[in-house]
N, C-alpha and C positions, 0 to 999 in steps of 0.2 A: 731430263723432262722430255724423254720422248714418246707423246702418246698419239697415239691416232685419227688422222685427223677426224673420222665415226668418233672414234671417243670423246674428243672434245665438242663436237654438236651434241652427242648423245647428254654428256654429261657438264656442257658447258652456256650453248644455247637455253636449252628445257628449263636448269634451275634461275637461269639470269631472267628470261621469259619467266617465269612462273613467280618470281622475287620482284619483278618490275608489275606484277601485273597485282598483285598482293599489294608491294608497298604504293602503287597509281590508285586504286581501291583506296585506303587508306587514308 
């Protein structure tokens, strides 16, 4: 599990952000 640390913002921040902000909303 060596990914990048870009990759993990890219792909780890955006969806947690965007699943925190749907299920806040909610």
């Amino acid at each position: 599990m060596r990914i990048p640390v870009k990759s993990i913002t890219d792909s780890g921040i955006k969806p947690i952000t965007q699943t925190g902000e749907i299920d806040h909303l909610s």
